[in-house]
DRENNU-797293 format. One record per residue (C-alpha): x, y, z; residue in one letter. Coordinates in nm, 3 decimals. Each point is the difference from the previous one (the first is absolute). Layout:
<recs>
> X Y Z A
...
</recs>
This chain:
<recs>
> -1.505 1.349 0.369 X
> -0.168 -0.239 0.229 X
> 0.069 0.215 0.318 X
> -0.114 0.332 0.112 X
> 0.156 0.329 -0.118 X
> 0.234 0.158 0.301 X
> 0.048 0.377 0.005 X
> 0.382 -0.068 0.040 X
> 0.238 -0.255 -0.160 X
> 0.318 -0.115 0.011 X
> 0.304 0.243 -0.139 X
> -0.014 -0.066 -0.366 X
> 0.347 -0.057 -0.133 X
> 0.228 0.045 0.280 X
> 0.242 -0.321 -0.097 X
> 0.145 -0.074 -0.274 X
> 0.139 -0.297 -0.121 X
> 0.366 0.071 0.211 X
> -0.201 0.058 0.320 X
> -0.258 -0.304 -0.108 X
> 0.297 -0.241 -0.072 X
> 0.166 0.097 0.344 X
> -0.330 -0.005 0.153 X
> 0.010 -0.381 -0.094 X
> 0.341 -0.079 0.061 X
> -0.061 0.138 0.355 X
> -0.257 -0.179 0.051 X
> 0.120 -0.344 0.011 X
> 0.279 0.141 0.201 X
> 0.297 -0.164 -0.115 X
> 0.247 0.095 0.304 X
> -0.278 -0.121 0.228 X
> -0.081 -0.305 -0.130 X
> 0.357 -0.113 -0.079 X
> 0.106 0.062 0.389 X
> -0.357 -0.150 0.101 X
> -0.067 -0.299 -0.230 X
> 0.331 -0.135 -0.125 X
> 0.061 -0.198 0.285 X
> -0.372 -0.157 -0.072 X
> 0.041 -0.070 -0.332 X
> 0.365 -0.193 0.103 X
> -0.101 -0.195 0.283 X
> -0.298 -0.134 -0.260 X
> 0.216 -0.058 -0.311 X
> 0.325 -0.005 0.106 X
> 0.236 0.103 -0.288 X
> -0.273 0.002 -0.227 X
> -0.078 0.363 0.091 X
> 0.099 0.139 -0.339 X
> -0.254 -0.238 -0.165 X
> -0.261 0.067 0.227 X
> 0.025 0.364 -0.095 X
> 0.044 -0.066 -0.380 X
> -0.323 -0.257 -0.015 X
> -0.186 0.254 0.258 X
> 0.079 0.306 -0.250 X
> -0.174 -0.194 -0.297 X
> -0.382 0.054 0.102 X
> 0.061 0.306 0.223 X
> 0.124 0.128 -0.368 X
> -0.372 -0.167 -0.138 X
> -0.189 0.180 0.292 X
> 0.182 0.338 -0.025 X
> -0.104 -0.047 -0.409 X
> -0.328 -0.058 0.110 X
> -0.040 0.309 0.199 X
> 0.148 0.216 -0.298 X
> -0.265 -0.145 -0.202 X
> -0.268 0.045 0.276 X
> 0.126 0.373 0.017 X
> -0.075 0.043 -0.380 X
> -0.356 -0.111 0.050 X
> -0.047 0.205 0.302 X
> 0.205 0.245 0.231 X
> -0.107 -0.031 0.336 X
> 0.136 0.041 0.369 X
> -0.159 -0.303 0.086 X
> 0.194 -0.187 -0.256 X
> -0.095 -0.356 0.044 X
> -0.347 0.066 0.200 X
> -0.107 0.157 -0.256 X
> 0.091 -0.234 -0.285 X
> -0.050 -0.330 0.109 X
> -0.345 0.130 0.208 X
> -0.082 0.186 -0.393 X
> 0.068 -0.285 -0.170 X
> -0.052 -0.352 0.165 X
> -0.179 0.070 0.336 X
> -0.076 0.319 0.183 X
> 0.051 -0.211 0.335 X
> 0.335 -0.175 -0.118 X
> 0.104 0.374 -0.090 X
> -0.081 0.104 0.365 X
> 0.170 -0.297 0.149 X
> 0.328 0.073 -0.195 X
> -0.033 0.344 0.085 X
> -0.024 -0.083 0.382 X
> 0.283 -0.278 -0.020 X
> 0.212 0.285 -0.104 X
> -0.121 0.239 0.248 X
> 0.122 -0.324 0.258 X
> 0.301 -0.073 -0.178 X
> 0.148 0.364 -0.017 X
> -0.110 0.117 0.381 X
> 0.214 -0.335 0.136 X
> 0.265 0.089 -0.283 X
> 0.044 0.356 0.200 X
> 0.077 -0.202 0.281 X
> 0.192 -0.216 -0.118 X
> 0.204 0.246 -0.220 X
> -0.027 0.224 0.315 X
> 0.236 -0.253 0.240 X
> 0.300 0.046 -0.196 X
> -0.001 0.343 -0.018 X
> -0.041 0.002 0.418 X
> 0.295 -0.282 -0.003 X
> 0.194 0.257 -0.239 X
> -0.059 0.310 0.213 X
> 0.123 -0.192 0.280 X
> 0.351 -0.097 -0.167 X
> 0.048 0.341 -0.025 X
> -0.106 0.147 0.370 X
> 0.003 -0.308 0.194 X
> 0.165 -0.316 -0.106 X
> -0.106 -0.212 0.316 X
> -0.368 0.055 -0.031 X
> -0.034 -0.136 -0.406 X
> -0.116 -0.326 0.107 X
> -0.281 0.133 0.262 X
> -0.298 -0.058 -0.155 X
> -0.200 0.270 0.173 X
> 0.254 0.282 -0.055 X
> 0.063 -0.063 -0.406 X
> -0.377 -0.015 -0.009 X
> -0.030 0.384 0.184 X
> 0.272 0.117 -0.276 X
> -0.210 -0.151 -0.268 X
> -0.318 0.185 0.102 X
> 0.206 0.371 -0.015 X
> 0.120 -0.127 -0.324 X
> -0.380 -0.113 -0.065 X
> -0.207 0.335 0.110 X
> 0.322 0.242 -0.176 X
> -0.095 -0.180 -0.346 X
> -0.373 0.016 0.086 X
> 0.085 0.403 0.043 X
> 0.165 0.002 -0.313 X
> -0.239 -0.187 -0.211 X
> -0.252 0.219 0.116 X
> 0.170 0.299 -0.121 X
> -0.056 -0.095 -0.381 X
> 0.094 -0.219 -0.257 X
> 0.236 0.247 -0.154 X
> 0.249 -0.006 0.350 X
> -0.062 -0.376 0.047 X
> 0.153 -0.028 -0.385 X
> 0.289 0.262 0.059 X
> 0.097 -0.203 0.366 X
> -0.042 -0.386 -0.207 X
> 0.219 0.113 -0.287 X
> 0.301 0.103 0.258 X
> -0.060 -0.248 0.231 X
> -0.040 -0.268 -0.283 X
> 0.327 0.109 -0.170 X
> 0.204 -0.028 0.269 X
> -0.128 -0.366 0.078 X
> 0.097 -0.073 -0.312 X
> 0.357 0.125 0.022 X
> 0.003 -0.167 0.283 X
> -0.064 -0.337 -0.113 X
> 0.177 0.006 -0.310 X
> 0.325 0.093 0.191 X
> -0.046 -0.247 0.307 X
> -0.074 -0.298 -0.282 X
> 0.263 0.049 -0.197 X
> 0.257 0.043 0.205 X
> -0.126 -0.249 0.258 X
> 0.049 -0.265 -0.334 X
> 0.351 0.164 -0.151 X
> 0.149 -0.047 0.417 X
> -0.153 -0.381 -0.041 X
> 0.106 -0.113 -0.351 X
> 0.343 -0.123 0.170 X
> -0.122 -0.190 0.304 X
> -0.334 -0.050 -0.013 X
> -0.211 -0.172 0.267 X
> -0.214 -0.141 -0.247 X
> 0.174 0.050 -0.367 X
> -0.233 0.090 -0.248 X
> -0.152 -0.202 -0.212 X
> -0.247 0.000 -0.299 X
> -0.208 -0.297 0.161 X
> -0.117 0.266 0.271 X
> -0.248 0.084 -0.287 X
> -0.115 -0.345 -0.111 X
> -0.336 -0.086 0.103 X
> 0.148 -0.338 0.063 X
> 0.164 0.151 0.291 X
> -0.285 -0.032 0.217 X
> -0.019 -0.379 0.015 X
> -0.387 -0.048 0.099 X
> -0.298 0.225 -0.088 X
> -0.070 0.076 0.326 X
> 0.321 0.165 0.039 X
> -0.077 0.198 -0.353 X
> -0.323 0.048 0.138 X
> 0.101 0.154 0.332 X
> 0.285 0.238 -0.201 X
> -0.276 0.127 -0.246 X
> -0.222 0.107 0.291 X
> 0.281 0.236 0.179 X
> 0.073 0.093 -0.407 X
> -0.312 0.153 -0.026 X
> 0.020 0.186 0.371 X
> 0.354 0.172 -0.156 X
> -0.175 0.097 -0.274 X
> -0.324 0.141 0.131 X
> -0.036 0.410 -0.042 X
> 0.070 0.112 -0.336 X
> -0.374 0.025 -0.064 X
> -0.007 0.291 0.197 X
> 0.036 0.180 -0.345 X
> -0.339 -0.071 -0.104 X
> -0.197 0.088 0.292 X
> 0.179 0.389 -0.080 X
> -0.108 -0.027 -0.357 X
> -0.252 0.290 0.058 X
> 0.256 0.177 0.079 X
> 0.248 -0.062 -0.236 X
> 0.007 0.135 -0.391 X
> -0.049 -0.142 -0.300 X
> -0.169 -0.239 0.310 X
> -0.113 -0.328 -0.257 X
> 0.339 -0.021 -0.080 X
> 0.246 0.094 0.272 X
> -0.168 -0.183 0.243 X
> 0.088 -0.309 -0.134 X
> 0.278 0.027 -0.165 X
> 0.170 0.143 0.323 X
> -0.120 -0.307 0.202 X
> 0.183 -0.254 -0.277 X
> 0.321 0.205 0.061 X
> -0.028 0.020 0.365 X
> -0.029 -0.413 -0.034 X
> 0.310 0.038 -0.216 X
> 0.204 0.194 0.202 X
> -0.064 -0.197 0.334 X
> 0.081 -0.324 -0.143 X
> 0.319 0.089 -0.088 X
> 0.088 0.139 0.357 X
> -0.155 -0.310 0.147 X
> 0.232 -0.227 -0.216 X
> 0.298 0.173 0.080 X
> -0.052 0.033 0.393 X
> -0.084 -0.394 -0.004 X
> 0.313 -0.120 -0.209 X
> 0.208 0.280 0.222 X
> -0.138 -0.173 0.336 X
> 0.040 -0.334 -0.063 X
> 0.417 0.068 -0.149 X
> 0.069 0.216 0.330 X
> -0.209 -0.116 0.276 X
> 0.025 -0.317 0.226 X
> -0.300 -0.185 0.069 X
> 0.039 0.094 0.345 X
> 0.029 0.396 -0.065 X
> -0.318 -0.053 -0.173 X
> -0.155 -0.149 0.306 X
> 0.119 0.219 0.222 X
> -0.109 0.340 -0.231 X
> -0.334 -0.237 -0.111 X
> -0.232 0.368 0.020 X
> 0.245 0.217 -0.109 X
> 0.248 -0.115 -0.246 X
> 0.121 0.297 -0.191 X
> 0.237 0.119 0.257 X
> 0.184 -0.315 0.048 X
> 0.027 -0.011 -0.417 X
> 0.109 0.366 0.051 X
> 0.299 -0.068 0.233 X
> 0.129 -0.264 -0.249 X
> -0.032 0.249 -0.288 X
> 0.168 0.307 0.182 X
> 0.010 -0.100 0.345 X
> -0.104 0.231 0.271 X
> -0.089 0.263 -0.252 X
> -0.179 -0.265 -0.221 X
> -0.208 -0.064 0.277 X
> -0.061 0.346 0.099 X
> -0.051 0.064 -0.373 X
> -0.262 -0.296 0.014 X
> -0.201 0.099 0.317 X
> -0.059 0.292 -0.157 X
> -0.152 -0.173 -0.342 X
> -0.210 -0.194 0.257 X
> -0.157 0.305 0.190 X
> -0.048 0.201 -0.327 X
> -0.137 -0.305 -0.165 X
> -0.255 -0.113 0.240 X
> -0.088 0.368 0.059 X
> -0.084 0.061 -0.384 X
> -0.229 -0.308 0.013 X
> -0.146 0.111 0.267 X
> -0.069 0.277 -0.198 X
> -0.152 -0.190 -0.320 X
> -0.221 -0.192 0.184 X
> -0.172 0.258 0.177 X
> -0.027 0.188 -0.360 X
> -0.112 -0.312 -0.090 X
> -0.278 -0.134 0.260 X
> -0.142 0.397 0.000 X
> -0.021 -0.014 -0.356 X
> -0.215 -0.321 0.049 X
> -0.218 0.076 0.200 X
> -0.033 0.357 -0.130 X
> -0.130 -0.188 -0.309 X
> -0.185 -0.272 0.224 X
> -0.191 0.338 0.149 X
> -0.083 0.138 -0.318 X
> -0.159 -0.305 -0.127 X
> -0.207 -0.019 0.295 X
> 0.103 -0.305 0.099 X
> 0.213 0.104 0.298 X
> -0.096 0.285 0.315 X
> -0.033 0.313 -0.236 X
> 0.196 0.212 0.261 X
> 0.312 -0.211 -0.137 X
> -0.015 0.159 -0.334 X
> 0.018 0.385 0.110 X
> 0.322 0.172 -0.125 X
> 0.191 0.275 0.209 X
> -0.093 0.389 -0.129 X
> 0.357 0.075 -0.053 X
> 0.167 -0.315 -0.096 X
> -0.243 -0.204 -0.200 X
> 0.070 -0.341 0.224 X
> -0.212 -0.212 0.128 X
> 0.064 0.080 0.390 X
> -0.247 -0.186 0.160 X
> 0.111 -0.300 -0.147 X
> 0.326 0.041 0.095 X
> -0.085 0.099 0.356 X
> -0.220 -0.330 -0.033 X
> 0.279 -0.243 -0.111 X
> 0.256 0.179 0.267 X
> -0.291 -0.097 0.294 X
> 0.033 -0.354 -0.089 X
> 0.339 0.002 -0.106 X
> 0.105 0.116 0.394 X
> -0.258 -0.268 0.125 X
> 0.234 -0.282 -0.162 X
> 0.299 0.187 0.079 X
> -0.137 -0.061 0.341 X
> -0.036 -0.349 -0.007 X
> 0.319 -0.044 -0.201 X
> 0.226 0.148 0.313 X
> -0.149 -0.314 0.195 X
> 0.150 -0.229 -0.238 X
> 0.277 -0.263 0.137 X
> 0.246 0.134 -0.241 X
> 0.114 0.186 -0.314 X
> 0.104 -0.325 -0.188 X
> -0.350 -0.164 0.092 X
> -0.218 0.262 -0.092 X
> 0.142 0.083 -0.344 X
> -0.051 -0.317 -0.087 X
> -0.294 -0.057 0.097 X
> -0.118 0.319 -0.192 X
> 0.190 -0.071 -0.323 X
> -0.159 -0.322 -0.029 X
> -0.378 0.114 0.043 X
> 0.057 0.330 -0.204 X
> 0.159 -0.263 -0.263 X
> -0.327 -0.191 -0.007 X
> -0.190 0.365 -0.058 X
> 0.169 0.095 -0.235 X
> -0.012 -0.293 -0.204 X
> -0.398 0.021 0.007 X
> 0.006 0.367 -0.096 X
> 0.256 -0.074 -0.296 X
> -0.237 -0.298 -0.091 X
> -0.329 0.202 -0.038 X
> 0.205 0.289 -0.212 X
> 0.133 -0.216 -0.223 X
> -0.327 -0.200 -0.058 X
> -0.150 0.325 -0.030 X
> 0.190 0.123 -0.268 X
> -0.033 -0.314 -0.227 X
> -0.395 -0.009 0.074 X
> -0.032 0.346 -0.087 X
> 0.200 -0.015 -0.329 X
> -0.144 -0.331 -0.112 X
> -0.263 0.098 -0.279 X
> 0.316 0.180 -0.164 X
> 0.286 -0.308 0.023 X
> -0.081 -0.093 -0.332 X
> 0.090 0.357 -0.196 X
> 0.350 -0.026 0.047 X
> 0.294 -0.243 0.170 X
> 0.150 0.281 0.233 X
> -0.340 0.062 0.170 X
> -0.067 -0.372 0.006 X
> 0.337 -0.082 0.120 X
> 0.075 0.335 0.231 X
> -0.362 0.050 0.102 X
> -0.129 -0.370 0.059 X
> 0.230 -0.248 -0.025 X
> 0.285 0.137 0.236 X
> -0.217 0.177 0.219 X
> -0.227 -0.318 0.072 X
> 0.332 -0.262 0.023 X
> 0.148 0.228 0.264 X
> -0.329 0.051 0.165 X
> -0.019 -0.416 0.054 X
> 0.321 -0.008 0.086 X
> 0.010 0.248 0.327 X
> -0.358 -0.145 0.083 X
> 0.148 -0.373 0.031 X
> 0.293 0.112 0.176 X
> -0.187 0.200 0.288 X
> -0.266 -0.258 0.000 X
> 0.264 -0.278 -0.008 X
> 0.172 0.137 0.320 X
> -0.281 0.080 0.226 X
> -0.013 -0.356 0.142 X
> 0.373 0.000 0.064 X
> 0.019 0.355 0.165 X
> -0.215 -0.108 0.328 X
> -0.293 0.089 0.136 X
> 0.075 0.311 0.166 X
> 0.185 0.163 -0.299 X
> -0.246 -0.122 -0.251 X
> -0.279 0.123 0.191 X
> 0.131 0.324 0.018 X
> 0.065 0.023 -0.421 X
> -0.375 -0.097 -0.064 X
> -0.191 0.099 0.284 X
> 0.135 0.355 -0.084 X
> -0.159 -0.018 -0.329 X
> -0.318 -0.235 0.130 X
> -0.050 0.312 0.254 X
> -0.094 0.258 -0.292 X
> -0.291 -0.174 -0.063 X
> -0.195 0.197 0.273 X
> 0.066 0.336 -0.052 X
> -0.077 -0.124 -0.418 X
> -0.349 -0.064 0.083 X
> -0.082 0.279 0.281 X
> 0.113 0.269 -0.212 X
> -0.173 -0.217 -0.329 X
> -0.319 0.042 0.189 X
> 0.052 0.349 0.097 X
> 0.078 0.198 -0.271 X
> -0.144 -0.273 -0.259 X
> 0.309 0.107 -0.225 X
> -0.020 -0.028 -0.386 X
> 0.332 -0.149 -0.026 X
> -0.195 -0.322 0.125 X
> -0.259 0.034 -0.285 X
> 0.133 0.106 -0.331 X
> 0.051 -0.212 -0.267 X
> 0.389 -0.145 -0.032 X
> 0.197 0.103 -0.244 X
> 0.199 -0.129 -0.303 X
> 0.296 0.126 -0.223 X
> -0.204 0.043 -0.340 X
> -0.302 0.147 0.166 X
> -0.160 0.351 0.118 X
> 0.080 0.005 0.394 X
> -0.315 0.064 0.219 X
> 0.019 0.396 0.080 X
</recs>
């Protein structure tokens, strides 16, 4: 390996594919984004919500094939640092690394809000819209997952698995019956054209829709940066992630037909950051909205949870390469996790919760975030995708799965979230865009101080290529 041997690693087959798949599911957070993000995605496409999902699904499908191919290659916790820095550019690799170090810590926040607005329902209904008080319930949600993740990978998987079930439950009952209480007197009646791409009139508007697509859609890849510590890890990895993708997109569908059947456009409004329980009371009433407060709060609490495993698993691998502060990479005695890492992320995690408590309100702010995280995660699902066909290229030619699966796919879907998140910037404003790429722009410093301190092989060693003897 291009790194330094550790005297500790990572627990060796703790997941397996269950745990891995659930691990991915979680992480895009389905309750979360659906009570977060639908509103979004219908103020920019209107009733062309389903289609935006459909046409979003297509090359997050291409990106999460990519990754299972990237996996087969090379199981890493740094997932995408490590494959696009391996095999295009050991600087791109860092970059991608640190836009998802950016994109997850604001995703805790983000994800962290509704869980503070859902604690609130519960305990005290007139403070849910005080910015500075859902914020405070968000950080004990926060640092009780940061205890938790600490504790090991194996409790982490046992809490996601009941926590993700019951989401699921959740959401299955609230869409379905929020539909079968609709199908008489609609507000909108259903119809197939809500999945035409024609539906959204101008490419702007299909433009703006694919960018919030990709936000619902971001997390699944959390499966791949636990591939060290998952069996059969080459395989399950990836294969886990492409369910994950699967299973979300069929939630996501269902929620967005549900909403737009049995909501008004002025319910939406009104419930703009957190839609679930208003989709709730139409599917059970008060108990469908108790029902859906809770998916919310578990929800945004387990992907709190997979992006912490996540970023620690990062920059665990980040340390090891030397390309990162070393202290990063040390594992607890007892539970094998990287705790410094996490105590690192949880530092600057409660520095943005910080500023986030001074924003205007709720509404604003998740809006603002979704739309920069949106722009992130298009550039990280841009270089992994790229990655995957430029590794694989010498080999495109032996068969037409690897040239299709491997290269073709991978690289369409890898064009296709770059144009989108480039497309946008201009019409997202100053303030919002500066805050997607400046993020990213910012990890250029630390790339180069801690380039020219530890002078890290990972910088130096010859790229690598399907077909050819890796650098060791």
């Amino acid at each position: 390996m291009i790194h330094r041997k550790t005297p500790h690693a990572l627990k060796a087959g703790a997941l397996g594919f269950l745990d891995a798949a659930v691990m991915a599911v979680a992480g895009s957070a389905p309750g979360y984004s659906i009570t977060a993000t639908t509103a979004a995605l219908i103020a920019a496409a209107g009733t062309a919500g389903p289609a935006a999902l459909c046409l979003g699904f297509l090359p997050m499908l291409g990106i999460a094939l990519a990754f299972s191919h990237l996996n087969k290659w090379r199981p890493d916790a740094g997932a995408a640092y490590v494959w696009v820095g391996r095999s295009i550019n050991p600087e791109l690799g860092f970059l991608a690394g640190w836009a998802l170090l950016s994109l997850s810590t604001t995703f805790m926040v983000a994800a962290a809000l509704p869980a503070g607005e859902a604690t609130l329902e519960l305990i005290a209904p007139g403070r849910v819209h005080d910015v500075a008080f859902a914020t405070g319930a968000g950080v004990v949600w926060f640092l009780a997952v940061l205890a938790l993740v600490t504790c090991g990978i194996t409790a982490s998987a046992r809490a996601q698995v009941a926590m993700t079930s019951l989401e699921i439950l959740a959401l299955l009952l609230i869409g379905v019956f929020a539909v079968w209480n609709a199908r008489a007197a609609p507000v909108t009646p259903f119809s197939w054209s809500w999945f035409s791409p024609s539906a959204f009139g101008a490419f702007p508007v299909f433009a703006a829709s694919m960018l919030v697509s990709i936000f619902y859609f971001f997390g699944w890849d959390v499966a791949s940066n636990l591939a060290e510590e998952t069996a059969d890890a080459d395989r399950t990895a990836g294969f886990s992630g492409v369910a994950g993708v699967l299973v979300i997109f069929a939630l996501f569908l269902l929620a967005q037909v549900a909403v737009q059947m049995s909501l008004t456009p002025d319910v939406i409004e009104a419930n703009a950051a957190d839609l679930l329980p208003a989709l709730g009371r139409a599917a059970f009433g008060e108990k469908g909205r108790a029902i859906a407060v809770l998916a919310v709060m578990v929800s945004a609490v387990a992907t709190i949870e997979t992006q912490l495993l996540q970023t620690t698993r990062l920059l665990f691998s980040m340390a090891r390469d030397n390309v990162i502060a070393e202290p990063l990479g040390r594992l607890h005695s007892r539970f094998q996790t990287p705790w410094v890492a996490g105590f690192a992320v949880g530092g600057v995690s409660l520095l943005l919760f910080a500023a986030a408590a001074a924003a205007p309100t709720v509404n604003q702010l998740m809006g603002d975030l979704i739309s920069a995280i949106g722009v992130q995660v298009a550039f990280y699902y841009a270089l992994a995708g790229a990655a995957c066909f430029w590794f694989y290229r010498p080999v495109l030619r032996d068969n037409w799965t690897t040239l299709v699966f491997a290269g073709l796919v991978p690289l369409a879907s890898a064009i296709f979230v770059a144009f989108i998140g480039l497309y946008q910037l201009p019409a997202l404003g100053w303030r919002v865009s500066a805050m997607a790429v400046g993020a990213i722009l910012i990890g250029a410093a630390p790339m180069w101080y801690y380039r020219k301190l530890y002078r890290s092989t990972f910088y130096s060693a010859p790229l690598e290529r399907a077909g050819a003897s890796p650098d060791r």
